[in-house]
ZAMARGU-4260 file (C-alpha; in steps of 0.2 Angstrom, whole numbers, plus 5000, padded with zeros to 4 digits):
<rodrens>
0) 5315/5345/4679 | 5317/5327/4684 | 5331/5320/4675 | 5323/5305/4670 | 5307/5315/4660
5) 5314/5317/4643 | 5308/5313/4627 | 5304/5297/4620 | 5318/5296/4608 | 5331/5301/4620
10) 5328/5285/4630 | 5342/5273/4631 | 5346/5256/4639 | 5361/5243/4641 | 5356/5235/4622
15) 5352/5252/4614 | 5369/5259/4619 | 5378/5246/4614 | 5369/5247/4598 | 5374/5265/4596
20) 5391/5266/4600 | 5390/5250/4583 | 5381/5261/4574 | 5370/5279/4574 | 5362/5276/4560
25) 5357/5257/4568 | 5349/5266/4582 | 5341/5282/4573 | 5333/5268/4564 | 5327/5258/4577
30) 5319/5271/4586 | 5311/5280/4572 | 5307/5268/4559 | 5309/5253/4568 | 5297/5244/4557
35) 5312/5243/4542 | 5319/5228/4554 | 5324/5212/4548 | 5315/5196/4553 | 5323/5187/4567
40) 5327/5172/4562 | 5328/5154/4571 | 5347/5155/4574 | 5344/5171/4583 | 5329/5167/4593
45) 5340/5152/4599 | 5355/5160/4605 | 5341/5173/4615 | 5335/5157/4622 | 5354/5151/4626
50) 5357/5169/4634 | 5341/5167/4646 | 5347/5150/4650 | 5365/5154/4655 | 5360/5168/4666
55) 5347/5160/4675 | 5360/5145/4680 | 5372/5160/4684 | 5361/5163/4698 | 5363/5151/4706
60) 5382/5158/4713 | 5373/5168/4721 | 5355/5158/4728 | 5344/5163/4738 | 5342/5180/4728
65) 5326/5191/4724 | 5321/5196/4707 | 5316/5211/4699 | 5305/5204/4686 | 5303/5214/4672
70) 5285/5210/4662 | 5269/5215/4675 | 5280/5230/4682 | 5283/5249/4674 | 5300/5253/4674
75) 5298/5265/4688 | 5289/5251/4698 | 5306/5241/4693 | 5318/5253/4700 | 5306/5255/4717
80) 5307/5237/4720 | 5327/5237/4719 | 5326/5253/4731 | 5315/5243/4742 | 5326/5227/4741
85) 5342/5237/4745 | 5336/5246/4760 | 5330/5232/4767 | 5347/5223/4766 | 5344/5210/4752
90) 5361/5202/4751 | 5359/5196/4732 | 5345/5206/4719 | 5341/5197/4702 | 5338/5209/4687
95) 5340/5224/4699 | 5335/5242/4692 | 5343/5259/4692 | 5335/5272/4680 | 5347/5289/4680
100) 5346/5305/4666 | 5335/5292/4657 | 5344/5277/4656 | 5338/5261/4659 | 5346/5247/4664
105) 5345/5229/4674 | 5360/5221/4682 | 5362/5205/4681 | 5367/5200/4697 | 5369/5215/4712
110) 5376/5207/4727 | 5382/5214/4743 | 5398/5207/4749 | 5411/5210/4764 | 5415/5228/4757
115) 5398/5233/4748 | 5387/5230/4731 | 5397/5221/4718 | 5389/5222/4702 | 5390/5206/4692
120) 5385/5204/4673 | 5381/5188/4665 | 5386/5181/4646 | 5384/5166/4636 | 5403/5168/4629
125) 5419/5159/4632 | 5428/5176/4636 | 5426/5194/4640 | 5423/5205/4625 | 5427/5225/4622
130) 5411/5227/4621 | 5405/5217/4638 | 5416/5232/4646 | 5407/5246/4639 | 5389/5239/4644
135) 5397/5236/4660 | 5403/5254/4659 | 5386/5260/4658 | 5379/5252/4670 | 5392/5258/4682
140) 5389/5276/4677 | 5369/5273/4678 | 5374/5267/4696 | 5383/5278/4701 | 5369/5293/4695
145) 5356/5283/4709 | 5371/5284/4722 | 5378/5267/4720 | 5396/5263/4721 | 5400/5248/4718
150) 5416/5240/4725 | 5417/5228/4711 | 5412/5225/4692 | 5413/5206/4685 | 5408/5197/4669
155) 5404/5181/4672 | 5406/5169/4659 | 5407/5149/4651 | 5423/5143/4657 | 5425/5130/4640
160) 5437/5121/4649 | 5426/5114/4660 | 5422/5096/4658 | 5406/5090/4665 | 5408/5074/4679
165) 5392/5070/4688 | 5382/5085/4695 | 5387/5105/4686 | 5399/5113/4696 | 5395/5130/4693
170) 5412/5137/4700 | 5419/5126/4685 | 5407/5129/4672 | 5408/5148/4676 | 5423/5162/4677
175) 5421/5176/4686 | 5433/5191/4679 | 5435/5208/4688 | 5434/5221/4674 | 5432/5235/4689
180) 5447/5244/4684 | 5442/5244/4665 | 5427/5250/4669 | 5432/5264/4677 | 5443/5271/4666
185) 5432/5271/4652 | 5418/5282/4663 | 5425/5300/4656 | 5418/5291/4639 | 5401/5284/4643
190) 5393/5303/4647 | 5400/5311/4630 | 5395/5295/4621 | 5378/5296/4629 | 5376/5317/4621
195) 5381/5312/4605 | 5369/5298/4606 | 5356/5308/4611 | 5361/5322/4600 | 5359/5311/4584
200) 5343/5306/4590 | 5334/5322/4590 | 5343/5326/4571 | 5338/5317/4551 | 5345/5300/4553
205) 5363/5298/4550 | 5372/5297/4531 | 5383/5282/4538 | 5387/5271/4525 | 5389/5252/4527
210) 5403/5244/4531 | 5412/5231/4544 | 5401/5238/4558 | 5386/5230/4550 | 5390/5214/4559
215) 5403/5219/4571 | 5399/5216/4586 | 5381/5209/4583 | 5374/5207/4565 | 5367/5222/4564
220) 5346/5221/4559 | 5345/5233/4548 | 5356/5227/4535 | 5344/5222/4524 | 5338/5238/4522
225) 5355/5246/4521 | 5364/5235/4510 | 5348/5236/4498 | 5355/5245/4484 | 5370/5232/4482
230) 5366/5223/4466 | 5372/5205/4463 | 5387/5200/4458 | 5396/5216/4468 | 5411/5215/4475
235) 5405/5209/4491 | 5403/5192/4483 | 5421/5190/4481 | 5426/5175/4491 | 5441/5173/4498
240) 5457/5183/4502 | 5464/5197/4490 | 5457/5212/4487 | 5449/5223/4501 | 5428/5221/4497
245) 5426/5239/4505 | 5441/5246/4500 | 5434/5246/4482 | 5417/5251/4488 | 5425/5268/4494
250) 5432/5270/4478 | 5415/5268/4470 | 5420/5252/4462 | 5403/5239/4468 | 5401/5228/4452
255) 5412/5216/4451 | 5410/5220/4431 | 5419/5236/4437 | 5434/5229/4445 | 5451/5230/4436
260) 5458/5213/4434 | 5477/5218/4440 | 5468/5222/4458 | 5465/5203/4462 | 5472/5188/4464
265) 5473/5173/4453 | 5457/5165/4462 | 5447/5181/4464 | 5451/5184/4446 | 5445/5167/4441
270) 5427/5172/4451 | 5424/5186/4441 | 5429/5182/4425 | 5420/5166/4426 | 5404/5177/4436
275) 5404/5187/4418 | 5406/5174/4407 | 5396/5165/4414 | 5408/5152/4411 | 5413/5134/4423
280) 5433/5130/4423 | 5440/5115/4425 | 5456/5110/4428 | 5455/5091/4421 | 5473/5087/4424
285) 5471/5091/4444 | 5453/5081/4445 | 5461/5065/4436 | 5474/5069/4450 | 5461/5068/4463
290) 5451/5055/4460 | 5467/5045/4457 | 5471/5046/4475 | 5454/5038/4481 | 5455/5020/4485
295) 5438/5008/4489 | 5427/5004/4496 | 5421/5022/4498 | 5411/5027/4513 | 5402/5046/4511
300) 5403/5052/4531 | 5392/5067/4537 | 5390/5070/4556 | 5376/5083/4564 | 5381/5090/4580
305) 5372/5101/4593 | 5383/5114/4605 | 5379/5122/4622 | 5383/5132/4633 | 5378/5118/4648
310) 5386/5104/4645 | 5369/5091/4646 | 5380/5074/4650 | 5398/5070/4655 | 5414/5072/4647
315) 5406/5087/4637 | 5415/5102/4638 | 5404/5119/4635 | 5402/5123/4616 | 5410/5106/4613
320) 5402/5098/4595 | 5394/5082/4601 | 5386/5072/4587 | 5368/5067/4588 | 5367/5059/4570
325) 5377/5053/4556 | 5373/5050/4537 | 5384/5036/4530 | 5383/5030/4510 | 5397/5015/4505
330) 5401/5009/4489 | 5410/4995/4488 | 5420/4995/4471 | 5421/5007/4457 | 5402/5007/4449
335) 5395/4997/4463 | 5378/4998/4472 | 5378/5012/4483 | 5372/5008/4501 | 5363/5020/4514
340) 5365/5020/4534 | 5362/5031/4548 | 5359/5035/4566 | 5348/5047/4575 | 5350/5048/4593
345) 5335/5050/4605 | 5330/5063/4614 | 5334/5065/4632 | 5350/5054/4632 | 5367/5054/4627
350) 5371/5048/4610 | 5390/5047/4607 | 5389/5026/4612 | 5378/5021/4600 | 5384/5031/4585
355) 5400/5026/4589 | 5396/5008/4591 | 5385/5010/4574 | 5399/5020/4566 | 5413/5006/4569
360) 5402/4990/4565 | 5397/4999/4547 | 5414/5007/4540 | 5426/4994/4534 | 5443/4994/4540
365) 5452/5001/4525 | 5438/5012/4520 | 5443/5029/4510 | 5430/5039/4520 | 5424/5054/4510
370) 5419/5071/4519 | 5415/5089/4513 | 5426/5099/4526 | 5435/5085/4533 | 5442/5094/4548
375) 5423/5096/4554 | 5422/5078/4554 | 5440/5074/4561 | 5437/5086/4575 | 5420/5075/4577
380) 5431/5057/4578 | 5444/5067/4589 | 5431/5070/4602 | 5425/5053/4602 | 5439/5046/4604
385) 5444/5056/4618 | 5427/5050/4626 | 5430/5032/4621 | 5447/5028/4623 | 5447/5010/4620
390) 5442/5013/4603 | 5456/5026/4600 | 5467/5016/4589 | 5451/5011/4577 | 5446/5030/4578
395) 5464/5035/4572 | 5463/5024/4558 | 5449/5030/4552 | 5457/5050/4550 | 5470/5044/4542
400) 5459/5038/4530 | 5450/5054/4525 | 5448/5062/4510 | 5440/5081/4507 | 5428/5080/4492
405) 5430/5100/4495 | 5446/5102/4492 | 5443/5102/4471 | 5432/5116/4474 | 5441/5126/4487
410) 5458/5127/4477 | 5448/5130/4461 | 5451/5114/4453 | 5433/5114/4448 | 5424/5132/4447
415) 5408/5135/4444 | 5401/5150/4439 | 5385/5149/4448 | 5391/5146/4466 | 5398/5163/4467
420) 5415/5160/4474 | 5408/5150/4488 | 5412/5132/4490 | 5399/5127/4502 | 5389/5110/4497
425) 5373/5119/4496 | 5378/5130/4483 | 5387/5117/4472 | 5376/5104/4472 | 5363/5112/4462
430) 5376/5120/4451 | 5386/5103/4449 | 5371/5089/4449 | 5355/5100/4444 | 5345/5087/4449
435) 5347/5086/4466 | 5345/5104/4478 | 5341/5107/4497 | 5329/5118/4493 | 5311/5113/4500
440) 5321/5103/4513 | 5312/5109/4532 | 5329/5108/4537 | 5343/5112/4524 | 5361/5118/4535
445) 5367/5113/4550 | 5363/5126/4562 | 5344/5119/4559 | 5349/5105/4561 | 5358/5107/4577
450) 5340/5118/4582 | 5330/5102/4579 | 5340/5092/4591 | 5337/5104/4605 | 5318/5105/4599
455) 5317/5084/4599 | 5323/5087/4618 | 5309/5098/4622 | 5294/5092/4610 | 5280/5083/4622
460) 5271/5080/4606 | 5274/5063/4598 | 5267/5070/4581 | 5279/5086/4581 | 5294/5072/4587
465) 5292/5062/4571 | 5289/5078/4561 | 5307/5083/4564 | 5315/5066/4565 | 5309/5065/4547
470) 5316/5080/4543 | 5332/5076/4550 | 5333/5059/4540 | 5329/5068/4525 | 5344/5082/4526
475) 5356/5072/4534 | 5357/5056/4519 | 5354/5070/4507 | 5371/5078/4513 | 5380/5062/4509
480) 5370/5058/4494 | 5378/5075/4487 | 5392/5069/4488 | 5392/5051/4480 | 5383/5060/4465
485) 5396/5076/4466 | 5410/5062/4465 | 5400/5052/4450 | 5400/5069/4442 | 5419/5073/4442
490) 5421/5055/4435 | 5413/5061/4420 | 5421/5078/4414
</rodrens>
């Protein structure tokens, strides 16, 4: 019998491995009731899109390759081609493809060096992950089932020291670590992985509970349909450090309502009680304290910031968070008129100059500059002034100058009820100021935002470009806006 002729359901690749060795019952389901899927959502079609991106440019350490393109092409036709490609001495084979006891996977980079094949795989990442090794791993054992040895196994990987000068240099922007002996050592494992795999498979899917494998290493796409039965207000909801969320979910303790009282902290313990009272506290000794250490004129600051993996202009490092727009509300004196600015960069060009340029002519010198998560921001003016050292000493001014509008509701000053333990301006917006809410917003978080940046940059269609400029506006002042009316509202309790 050819090995390769098995049942559907015992098919595996590189990403359903990987996905079993998270989870069984993650793979049972996606091959028998696939259909229970979550959506993918915008985020995760993005960082597909980054993936692609990173891999093709990783390519090019190796040019002058062949690729073994995957649509238009059976898998059998896929691994022919790579047998063709080999024997006739190709030095460097794009996507080749082996297929061994029904395993199917494409490397990312096969290259024949001074000693033989070197099998190369390429990721978006900063580092090597345990999980890189064991889909590295598999594809060793799946080469070495076609009778290929190769003499080396590599991650490749974003180098996020690298900052860009000129053209890329892709020897900068990329590392290139050996994982061969890794590999190796964990190739005892892969086969008796693989049989329980398979073995699973063929059986009713498997009673496996949820629990910190649901989004480790990937967030898991099932999870709506196995955290289903969690009702609201569980102990999952529990925000924070203190009690162990799945430690009282194995002792059948999932309502917070259900929790005893001595098992948490003193926050956790204001979260629930306040969760079932349904009851705000207020500390009004520690917000007078606050709002006592403001000084005017105040300026509300909110930066949006894009991040990839290839750097787009100089003096960006990989992943570095370059801002793109800034919403900026001032008020000048204690009940004064409240005045809105902001900057939006444009596509195709670097926009750090001009927001910085804008940023400093509109902030008065002795500003008290009001952030939600001031460190976000500070690492934002850090940056800039790493870019723009002339301005360094204005720049450092200005951090000294911060004050977190968080902080009240991190530490518990202010609780409320209805934000579930979570401290996030989107949840206490609504909660605090009723009147105001993200929701119908296009674009309502920051990693939207940071997706409609990279769709300004590709959009050929002036119509959609002013669509998501628009939307842009629209989020960003109403960050800032937030927080003027979250600040008028402490004022009063």
């Amino acid at each position: 019998m050819n090995d390769n002729i098995r049942p559907v359901s015992s098919y595996l690749s590189k990403s359903l491995y990987i996905r079993g060795r998270q989870c069984h019952k993650s793979l049972w389901l996606h091959k028998h009731s696939p259909e229970l899927k979550d959506e993918v959502s915008e985020s995760q079609d993005a960082l597909f899109a980054t993936g692609f991106a990173v891999g093709d440019l990783a390519q090019e350490l190796f040019p002058g390759g062949v690729e073994v393109p995957y649509d238009g092409l059976s898998h059998d036709e896929q691994v022919e081609r790579t047998r063709t490609l080999m024997a006739e001495r190709t030095a460097t084979i794009y996507e080749a493809t082996f297929l061994h006891d029904a395993i199917f996977v494409k490397a990312d980079i096969l290259h024949h060096g001074p000693r033989g094949w070197e099998l190369y795989e390429v990721k978006a990442s900063t580092g090597v992950k345990d999980y890189h090794i064991y889909d590295a791993a598999l594809q060793l054992h799946v080469l070495r089932g076609a009778g290929i040895e190769p003499v080396r196994v590599s991650i490749i990987h974003v180098n996020n020291s690298y900052v860009r000068s000129g053209e890329l240099d892709l020897r900068q922007l990329f590392t290139i670590e050996d994982i061969t002996v890794q590999v190796k050592e964990l190739q005892p494992l892969v086969p008796q992985e693989i049989i329980a795999q398979r073995a699973m498979l063929v059986g009713d899917m498997p009673a496996i509970g949820i629990g910190p494998h649901c989004d480790d290493p990937y967030e898991c796409d099932f999870s709506g349909h196995c955290w289903r039965n969690i009702p609201e207000d569980s102990v999952f909801d529990l925000r924070g450090r203190g009690a162990d969320r799945f430690a009282l979910y194995r002792e059948g303790i999932v309502r917070q309502a259900d929790i005893p009282l001595d098992m948490l902290n003193d926050a956790q313990r204001i979260q629930v009680e306040s969760t079932l009272l349904e009851r705000d506290s207020i500390d009004r000794e520690g917000v007078k304290e606050f709002l006592d250490s403001i000084n005017y004129p105040l300026c509300f600051l909110d930066f949006e910031t894009f991040m990839e993996p290839i750097p787009s202009f100089d003096g960006i490092r990989p992943y570095q968070q370059v801002p793109f727009q800034f919403s900026l509300h001032i008020q000048h004196e204690p009940g004064g008129e409240v005045e809105h600015h902001g900057f939006l960069g444009e596509p195709g060009s670097d926009p750090r100059a001009e927001l910085l340029k804008m940023l400093l002519r509109l902030i008065p010198g002795a500003s008290c500059i009001i952030a939600w998560n001031q460190s976000f921001e500070i690492r934002v003016l850090d940056g800039l002034a790493e870019m723009f050292p002339a301005h360094r000493d204005r720049i450092e001014q200005m951090i000294a100058n911060f004050c977190d509008l968080m902080v009240p509701f991190r530490n518990r000053t202010i609780y409320l009820w209805r934000t579930k333990g979570s401290y996030s301006i989107k949840e206490v917006l609504p909660a605090f100021v009723p009147e105001l809410t993200y929701d119908g917003l296009e674009i309502a978080d920051g990693g939207a935002a940071m997706d409609a940046w990279h769709i300004m940059n590709s959009a050929n269609d002036s119509v959609e470009l002013a669509r998501v400029r628009t939307a842009l506006w629209e989020y960003c002042k109403l960050d800032t806006l937030a927080m003027v009316r979250i600040l008028e509202k402490m004022g009063t309790l």
